[in-house]
mmCIF file of the N, C-alpha and C atoms, coordinates in Angstrom:
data_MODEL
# 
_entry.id   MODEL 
# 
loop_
_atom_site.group_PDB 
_atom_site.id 
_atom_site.type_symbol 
_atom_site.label_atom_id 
_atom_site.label_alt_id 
_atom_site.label_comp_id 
_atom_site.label_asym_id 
_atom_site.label_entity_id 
_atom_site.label_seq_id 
_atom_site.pdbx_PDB_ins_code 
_atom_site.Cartn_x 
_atom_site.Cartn_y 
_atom_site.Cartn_z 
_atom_site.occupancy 
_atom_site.B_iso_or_equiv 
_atom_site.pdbx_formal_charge 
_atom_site.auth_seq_id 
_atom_site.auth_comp_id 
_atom_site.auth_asym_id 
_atom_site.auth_atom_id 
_atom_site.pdbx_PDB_model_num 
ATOM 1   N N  . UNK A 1 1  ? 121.977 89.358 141.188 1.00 0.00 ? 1  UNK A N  1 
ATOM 2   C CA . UNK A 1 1  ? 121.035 88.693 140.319 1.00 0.00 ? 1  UNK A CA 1 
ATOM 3   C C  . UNK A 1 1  ? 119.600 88.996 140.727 1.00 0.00 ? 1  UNK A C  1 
ATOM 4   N N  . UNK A 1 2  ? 119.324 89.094 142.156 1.00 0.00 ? 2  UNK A N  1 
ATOM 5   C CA . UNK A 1 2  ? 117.869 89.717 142.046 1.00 0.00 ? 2  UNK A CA 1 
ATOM 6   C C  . UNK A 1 2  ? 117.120 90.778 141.668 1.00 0.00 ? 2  UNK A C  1 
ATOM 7   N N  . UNK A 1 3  ? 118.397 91.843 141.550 1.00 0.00 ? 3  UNK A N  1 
ATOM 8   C CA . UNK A 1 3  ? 117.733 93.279 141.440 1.00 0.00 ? 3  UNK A CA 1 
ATOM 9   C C  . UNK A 1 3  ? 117.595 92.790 139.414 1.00 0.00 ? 3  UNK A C  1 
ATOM 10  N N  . UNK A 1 4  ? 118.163 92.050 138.874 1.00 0.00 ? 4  UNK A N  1 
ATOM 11  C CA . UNK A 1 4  ? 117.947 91.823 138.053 1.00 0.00 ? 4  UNK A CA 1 
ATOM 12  C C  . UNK A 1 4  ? 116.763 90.957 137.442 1.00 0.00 ? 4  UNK A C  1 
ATOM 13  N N  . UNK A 1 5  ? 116.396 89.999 138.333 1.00 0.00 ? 5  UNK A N  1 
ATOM 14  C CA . UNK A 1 5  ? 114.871 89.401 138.130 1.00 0.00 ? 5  UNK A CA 1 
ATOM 15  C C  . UNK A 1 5  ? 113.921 90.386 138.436 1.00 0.00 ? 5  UNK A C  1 
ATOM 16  N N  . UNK A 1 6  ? 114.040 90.964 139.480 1.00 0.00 ? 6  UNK A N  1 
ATOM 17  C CA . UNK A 1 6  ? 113.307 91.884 140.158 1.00 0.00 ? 6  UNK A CA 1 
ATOM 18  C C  . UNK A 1 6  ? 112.534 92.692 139.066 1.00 0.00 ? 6  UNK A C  1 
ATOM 19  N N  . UNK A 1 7  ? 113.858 93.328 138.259 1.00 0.00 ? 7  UNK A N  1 
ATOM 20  C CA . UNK A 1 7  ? 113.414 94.475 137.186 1.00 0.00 ? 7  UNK A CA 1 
ATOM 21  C C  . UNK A 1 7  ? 113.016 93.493 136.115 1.00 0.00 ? 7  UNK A C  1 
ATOM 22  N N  . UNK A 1 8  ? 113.130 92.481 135.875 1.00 0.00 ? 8  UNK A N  1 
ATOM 23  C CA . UNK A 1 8  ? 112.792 91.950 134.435 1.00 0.00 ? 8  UNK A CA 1 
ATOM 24  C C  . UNK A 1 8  ? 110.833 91.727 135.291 1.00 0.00 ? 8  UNK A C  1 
ATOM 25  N N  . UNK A 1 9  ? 110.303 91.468 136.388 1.00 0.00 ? 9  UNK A N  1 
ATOM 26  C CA . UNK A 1 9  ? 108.928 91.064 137.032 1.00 0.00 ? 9  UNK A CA 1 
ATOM 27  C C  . UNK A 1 9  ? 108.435 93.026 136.646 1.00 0.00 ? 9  UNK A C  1 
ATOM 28  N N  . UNK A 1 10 ? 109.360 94.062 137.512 1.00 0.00 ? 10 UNK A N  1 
ATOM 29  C CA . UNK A 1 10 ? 108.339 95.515 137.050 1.00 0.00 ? 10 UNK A CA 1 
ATOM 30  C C  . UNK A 1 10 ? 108.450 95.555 135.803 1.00 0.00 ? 10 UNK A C  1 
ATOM 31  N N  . UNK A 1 11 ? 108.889 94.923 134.785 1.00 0.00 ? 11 UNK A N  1 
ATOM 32  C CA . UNK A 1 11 ? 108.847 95.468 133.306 1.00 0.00 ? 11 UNK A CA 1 
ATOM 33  C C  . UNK A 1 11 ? 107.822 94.581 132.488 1.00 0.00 ? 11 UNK A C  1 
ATOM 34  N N  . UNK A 1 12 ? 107.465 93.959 133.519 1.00 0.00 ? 12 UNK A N  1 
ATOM 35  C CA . UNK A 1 12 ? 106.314 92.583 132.970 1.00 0.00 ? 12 UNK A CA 1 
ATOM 36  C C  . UNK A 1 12 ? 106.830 91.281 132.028 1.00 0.00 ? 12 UNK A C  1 
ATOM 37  N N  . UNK A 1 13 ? 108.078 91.077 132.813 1.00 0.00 ? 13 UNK A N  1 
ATOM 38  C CA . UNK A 1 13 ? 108.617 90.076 132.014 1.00 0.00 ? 13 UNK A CA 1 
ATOM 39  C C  . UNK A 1 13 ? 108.313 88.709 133.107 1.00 0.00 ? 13 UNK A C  1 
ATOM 40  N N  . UNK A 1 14 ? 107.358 88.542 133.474 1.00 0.00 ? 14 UNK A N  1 
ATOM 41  C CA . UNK A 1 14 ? 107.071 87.513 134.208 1.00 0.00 ? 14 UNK A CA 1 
ATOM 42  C C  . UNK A 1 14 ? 107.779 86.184 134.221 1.00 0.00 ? 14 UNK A C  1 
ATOM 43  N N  . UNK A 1 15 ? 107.634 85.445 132.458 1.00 0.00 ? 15 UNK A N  1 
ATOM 44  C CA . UNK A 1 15 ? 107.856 84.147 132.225 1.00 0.00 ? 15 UNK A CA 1 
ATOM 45  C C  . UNK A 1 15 ? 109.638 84.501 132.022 1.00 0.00 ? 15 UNK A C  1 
ATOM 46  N N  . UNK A 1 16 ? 110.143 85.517 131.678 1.00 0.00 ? 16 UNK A N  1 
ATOM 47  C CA . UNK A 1 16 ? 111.724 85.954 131.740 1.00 0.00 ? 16 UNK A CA 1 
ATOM 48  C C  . UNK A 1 16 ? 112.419 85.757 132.837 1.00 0.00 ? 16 UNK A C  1 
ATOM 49  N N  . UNK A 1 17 ? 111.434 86.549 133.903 1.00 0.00 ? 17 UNK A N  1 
ATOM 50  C CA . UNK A 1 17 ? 111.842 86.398 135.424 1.00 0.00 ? 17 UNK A CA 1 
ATOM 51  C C  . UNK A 1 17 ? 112.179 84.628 135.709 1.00 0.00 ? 17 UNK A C  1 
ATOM 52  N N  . UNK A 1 18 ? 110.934 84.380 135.585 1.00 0.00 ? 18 UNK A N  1 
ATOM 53  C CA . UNK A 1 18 ? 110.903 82.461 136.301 1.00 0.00 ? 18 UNK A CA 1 
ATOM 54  C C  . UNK A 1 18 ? 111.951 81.556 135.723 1.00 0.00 ? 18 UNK A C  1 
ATOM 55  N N  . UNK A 1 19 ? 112.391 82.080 134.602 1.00 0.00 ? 19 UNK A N  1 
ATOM 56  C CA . UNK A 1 19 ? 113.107 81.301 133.642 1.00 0.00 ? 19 UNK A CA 1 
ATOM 57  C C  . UNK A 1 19 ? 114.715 81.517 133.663 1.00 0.00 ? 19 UNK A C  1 
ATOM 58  N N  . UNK A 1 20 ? 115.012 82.653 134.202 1.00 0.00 ? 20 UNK A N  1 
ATOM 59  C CA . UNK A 1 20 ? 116.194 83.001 134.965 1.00 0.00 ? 20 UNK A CA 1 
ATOM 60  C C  . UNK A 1 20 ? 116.004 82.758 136.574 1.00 0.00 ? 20 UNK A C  1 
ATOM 61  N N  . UNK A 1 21 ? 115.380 82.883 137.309 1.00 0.00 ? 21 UNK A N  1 
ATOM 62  C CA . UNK A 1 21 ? 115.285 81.870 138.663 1.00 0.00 ? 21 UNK A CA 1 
ATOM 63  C C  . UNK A 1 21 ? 115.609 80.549 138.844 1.00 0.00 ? 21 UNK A C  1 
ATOM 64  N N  . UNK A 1 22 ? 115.363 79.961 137.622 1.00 0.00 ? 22 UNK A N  1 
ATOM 65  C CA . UNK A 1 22 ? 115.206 78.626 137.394 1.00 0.00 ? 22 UNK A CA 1 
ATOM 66  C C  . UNK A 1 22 ? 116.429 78.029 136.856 1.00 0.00 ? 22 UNK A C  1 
ATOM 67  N N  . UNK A 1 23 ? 116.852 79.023 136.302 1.00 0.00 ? 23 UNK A N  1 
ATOM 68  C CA . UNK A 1 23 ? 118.724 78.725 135.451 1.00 0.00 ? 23 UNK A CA 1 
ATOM 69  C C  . UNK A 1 23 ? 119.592 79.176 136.888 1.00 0.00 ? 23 UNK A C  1 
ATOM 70  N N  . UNK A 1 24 ? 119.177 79.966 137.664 1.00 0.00 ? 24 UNK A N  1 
ATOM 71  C CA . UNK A 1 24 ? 120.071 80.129 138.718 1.00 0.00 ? 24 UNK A CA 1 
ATOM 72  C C  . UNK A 1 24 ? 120.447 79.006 139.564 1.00 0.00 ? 24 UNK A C  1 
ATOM 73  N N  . UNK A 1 25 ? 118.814 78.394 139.826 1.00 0.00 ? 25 UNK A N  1 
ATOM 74  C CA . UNK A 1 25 ? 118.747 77.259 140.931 1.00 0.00 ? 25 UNK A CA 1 
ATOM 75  C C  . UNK A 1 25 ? 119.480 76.035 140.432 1.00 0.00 ? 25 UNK A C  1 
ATOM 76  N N  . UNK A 1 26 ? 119.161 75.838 139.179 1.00 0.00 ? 26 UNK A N  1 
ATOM 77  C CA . UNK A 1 26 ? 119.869 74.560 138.351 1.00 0.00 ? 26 UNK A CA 1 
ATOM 78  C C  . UNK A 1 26 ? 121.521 75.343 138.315 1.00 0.00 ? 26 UNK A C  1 
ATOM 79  N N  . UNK A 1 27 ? 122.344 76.074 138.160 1.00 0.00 ? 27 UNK A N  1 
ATOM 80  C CA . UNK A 1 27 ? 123.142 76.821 138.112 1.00 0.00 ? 27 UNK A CA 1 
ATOM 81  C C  . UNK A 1 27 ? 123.954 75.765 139.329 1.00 0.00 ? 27 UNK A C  1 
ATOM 82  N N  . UNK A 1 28 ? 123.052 76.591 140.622 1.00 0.00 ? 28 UNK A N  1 
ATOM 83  C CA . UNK A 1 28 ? 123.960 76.249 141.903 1.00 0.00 ? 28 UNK A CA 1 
ATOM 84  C C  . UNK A 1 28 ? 123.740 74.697 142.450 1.00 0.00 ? 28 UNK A C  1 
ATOM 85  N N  . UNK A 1 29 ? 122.825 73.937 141.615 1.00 0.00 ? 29 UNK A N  1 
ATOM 86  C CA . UNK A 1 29 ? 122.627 72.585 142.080 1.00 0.00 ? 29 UNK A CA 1 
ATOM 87  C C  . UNK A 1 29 ? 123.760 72.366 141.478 1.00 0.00 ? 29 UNK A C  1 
ATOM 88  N N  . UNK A 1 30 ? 124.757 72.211 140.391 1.00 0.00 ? 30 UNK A N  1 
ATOM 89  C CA . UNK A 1 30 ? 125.065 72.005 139.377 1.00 0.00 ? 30 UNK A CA 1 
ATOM 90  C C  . UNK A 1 30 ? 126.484 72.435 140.145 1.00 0.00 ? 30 UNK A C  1 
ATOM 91  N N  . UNK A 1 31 ? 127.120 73.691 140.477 1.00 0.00 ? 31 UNK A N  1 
ATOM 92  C CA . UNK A 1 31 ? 128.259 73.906 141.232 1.00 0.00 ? 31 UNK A CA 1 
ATOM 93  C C  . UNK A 1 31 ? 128.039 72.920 142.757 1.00 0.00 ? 31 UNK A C  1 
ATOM 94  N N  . UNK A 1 32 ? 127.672 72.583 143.031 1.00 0.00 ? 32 UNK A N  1 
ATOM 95  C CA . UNK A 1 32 ? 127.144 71.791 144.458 1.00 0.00 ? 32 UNK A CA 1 
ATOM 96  C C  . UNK A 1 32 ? 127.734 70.526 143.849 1.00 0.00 ? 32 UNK A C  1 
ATOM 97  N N  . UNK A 1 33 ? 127.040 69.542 142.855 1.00 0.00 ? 33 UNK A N  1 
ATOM 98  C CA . UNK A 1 33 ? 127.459 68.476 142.645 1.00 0.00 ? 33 UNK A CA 1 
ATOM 99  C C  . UNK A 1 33 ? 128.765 68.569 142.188 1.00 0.00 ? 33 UNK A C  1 
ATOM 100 N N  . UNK A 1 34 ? 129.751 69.529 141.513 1.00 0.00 ? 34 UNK A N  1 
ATOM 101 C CA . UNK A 1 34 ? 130.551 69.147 140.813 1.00 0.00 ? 34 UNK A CA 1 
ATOM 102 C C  . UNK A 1 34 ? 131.897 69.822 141.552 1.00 0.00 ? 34 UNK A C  1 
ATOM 103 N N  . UNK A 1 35 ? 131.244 69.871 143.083 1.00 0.00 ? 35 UNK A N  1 
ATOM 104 C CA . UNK A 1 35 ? 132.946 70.842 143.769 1.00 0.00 ? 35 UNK A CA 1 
ATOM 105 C C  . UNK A 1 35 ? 133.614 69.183 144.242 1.00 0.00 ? 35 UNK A C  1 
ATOM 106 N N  . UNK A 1 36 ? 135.072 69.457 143.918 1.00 0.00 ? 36 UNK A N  1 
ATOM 107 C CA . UNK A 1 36 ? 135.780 68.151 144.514 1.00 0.00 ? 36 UNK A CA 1 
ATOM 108 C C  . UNK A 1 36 ? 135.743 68.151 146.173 1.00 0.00 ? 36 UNK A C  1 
ATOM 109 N N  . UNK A 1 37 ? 135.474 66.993 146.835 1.00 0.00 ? 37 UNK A N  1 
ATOM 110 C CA . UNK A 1 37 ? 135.343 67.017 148.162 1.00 0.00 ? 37 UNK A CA 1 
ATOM 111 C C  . UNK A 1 37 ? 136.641 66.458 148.536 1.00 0.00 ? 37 UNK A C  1 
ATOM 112 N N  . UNK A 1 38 ? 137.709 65.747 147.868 1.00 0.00 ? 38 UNK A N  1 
ATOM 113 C CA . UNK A 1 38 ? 138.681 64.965 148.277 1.00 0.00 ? 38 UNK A CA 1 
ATOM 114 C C  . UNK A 1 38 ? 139.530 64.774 147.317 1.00 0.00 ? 38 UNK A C  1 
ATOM 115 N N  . UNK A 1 39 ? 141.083 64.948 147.824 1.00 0.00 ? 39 UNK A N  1 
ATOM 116 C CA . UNK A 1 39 ? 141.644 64.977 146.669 1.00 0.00 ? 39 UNK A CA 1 
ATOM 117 C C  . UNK A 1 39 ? 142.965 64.080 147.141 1.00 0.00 ? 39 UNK A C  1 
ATOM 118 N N  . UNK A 1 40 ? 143.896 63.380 146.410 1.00 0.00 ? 40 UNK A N  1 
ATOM 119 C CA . UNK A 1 40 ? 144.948 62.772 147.434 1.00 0.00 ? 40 UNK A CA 1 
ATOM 120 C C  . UNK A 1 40 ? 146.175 62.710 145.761 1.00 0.00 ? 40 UNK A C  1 
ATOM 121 N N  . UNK A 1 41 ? 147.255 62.504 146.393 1.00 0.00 ? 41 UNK A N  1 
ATOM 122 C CA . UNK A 1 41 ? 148.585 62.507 145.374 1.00 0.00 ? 41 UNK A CA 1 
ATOM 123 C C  . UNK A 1 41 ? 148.320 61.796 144.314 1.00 0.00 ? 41 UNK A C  1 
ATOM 124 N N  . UNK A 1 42 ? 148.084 62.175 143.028 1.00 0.00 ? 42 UNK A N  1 
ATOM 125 C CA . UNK A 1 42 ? 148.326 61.436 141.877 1.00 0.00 ? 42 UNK A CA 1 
ATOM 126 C C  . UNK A 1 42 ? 146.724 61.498 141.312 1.00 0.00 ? 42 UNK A C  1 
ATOM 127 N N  . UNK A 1 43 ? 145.887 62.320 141.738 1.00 0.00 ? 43 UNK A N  1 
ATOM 128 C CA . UNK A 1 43 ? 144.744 62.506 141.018 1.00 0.00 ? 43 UNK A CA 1 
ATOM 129 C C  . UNK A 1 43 ? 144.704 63.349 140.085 1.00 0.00 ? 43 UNK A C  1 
ATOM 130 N N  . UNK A 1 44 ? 144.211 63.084 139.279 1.00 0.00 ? 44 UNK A N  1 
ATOM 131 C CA . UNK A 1 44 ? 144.135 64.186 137.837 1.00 0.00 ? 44 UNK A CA 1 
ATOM 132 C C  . UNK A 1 44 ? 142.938 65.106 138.432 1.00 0.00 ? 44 UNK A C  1 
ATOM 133 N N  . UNK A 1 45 ? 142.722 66.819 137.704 1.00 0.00 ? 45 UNK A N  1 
ATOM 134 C CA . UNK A 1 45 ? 141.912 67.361 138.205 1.00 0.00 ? 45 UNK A CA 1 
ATOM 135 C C  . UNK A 1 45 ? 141.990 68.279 137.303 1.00 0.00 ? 45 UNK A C  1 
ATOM 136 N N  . UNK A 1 46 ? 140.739 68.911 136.902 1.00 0.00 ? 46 UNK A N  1 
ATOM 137 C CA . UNK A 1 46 ? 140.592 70.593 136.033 1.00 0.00 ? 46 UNK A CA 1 
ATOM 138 C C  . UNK A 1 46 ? 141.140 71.515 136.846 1.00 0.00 ? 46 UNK A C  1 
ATOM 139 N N  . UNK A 1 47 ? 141.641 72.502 136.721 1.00 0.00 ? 47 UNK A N  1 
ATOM 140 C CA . UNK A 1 47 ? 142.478 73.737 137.230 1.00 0.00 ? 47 UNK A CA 1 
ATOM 141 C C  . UNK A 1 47 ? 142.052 74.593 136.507 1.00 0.00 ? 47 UNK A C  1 
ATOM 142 N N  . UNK A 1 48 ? 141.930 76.355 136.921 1.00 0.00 ? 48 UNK A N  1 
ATOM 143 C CA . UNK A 1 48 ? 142.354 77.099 136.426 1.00 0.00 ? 48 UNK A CA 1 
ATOM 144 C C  . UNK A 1 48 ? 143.584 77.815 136.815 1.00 0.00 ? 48 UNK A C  1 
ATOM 145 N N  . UNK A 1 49 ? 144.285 78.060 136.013 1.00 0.00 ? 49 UNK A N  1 
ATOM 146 C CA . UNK A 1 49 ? 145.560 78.839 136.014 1.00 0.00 ? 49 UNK A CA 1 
ATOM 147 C C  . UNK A 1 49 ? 145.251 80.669 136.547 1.00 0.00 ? 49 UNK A C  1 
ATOM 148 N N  . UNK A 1 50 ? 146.760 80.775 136.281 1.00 0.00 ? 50 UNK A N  1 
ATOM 149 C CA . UNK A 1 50 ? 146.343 82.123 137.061 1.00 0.00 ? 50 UNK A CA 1 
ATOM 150 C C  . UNK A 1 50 ? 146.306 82.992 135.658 1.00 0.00 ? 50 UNK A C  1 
ATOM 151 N N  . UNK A 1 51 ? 146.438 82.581 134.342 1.00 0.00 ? 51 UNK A N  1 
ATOM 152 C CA . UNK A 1 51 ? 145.412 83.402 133.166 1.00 0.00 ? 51 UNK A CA 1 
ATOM 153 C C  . UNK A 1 51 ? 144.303 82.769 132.575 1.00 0.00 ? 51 UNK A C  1 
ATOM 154 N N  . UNK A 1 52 ? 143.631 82.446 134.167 1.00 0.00 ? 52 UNK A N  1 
ATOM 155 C CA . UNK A 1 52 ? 142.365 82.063 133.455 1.00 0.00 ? 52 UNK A CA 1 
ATOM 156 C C  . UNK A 1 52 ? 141.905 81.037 132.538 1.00 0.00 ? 52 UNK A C  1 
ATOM 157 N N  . UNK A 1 53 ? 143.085 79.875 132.054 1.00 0.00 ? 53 UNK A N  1 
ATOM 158 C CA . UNK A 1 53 ? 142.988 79.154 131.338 1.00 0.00 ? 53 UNK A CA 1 
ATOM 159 C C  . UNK A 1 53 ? 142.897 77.760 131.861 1.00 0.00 ? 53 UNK A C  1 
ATOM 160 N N  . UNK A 1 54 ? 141.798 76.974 131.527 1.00 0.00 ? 54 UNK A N  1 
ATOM 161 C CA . UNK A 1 54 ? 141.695 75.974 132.427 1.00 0.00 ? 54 UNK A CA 1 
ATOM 162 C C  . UNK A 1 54 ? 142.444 74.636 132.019 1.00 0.00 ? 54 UNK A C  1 
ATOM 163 N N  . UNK A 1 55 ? 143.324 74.434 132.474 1.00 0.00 ? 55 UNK A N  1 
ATOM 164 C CA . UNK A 1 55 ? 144.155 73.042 132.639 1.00 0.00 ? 55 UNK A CA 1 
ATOM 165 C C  . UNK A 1 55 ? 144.196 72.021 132.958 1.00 0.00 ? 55 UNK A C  1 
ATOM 166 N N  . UNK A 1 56 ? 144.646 70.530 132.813 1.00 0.00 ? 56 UNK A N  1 
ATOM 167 C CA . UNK A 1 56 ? 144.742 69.305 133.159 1.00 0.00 ? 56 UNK A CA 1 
ATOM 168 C C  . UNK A 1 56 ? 146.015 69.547 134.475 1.00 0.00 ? 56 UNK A C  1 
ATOM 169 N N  . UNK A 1 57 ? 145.506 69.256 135.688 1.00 0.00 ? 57 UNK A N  1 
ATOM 170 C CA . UNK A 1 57 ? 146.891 68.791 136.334 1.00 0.00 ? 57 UNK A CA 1 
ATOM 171 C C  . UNK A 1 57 ? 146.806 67.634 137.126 1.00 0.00 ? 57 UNK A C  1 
ATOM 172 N N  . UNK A 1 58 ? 147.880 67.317 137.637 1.00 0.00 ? 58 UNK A N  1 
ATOM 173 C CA . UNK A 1 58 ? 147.997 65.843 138.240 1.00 0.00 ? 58 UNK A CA 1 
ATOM 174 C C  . UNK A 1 58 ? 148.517 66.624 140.085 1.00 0.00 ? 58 UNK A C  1 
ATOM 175 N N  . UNK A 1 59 ? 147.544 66.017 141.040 1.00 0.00 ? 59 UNK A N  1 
ATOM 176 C CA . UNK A 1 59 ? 148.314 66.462 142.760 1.00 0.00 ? 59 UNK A CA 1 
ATOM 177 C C  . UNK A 1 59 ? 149.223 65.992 142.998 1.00 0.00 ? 59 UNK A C  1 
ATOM 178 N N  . UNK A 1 60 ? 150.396 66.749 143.289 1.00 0.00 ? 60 UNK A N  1 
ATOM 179 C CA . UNK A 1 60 ? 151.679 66.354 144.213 1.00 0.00 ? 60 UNK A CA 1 
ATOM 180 C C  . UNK A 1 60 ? 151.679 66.279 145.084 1.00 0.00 ? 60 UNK A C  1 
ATOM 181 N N  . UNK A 1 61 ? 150.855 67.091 146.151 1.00 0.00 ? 61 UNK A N  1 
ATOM 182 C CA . UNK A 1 61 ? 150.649 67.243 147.309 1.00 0.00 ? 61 UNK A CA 1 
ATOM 183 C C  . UNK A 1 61 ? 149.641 67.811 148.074 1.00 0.00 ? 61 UNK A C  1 
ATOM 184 N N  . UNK A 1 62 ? 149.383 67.371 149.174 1.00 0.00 ? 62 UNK A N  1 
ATOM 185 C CA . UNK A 1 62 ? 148.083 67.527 149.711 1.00 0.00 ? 62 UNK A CA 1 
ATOM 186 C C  . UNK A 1 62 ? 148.484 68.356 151.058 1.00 0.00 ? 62 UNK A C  1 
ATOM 187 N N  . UNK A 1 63 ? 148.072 69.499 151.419 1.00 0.00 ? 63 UNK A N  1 
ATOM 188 C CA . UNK A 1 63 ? 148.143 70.421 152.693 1.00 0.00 ? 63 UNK A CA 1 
ATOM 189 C C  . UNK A 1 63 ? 147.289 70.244 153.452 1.00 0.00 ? 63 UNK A C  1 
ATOM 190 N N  . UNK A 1 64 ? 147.070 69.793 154.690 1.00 0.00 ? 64 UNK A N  1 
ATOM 191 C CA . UNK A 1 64 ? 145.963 69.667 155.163 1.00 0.00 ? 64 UNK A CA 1 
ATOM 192 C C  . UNK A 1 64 ? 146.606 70.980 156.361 1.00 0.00 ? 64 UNK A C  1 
ATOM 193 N N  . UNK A 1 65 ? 144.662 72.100 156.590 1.00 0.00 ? 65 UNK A N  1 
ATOM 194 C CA . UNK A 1 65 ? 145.048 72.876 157.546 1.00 0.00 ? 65 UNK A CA 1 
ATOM 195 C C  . UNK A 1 65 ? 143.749 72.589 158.718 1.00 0.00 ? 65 UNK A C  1 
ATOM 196 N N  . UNK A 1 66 ? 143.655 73.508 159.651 1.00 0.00 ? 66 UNK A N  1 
ATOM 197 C CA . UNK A 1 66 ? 142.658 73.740 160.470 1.00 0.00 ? 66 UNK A CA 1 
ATOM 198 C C  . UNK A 1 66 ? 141.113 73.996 159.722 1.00 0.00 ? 66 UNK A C  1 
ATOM 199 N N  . UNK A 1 67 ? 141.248 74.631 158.527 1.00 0.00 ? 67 UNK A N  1 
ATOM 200 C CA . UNK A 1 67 ? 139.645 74.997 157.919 1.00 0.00 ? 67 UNK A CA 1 
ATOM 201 C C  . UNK A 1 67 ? 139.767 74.501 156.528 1.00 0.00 ? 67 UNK A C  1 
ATOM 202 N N  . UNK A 1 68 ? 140.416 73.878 156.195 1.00 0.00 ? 68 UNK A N  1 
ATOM 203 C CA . UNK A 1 68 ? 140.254 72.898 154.767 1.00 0.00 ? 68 UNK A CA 1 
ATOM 204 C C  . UNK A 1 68 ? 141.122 71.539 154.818 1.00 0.00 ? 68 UNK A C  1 
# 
């Protein structure tokens, strides 16, 4: 994404540039607030599947390891 602001600032797209900086930052505030921190048996939760299609599921089970 920078080499992409980058080139939109040499092409004199100044207010283009700031305005995609600004959708980035709100972007990742936005994934920050909305990652689940805790999850336990019988919580409902958005999923994506493995074609990409995002689903309702309910936890059966919870794995707890050394790094999650």
């Amino acid at each position: 994404m920078r080499i992409l602001i980058d080139s939109k600032r040499d092409n004199g797209e100044e207010e283009e540039a700031k305005r995609l900086e600004e959708r980035i930052k709100n972007h990742s505030k936005w994934l920050e607030k909305h990652k689940v921190a805790e999850v336990k048996a019988g919580d409902k939760i958005d999923v994506l599947d493995t074609e990409h299609i995002w689903c309702t599921a309910i936890v059966e089970l919870k794995i707890k390891t050394a790094s999650k």
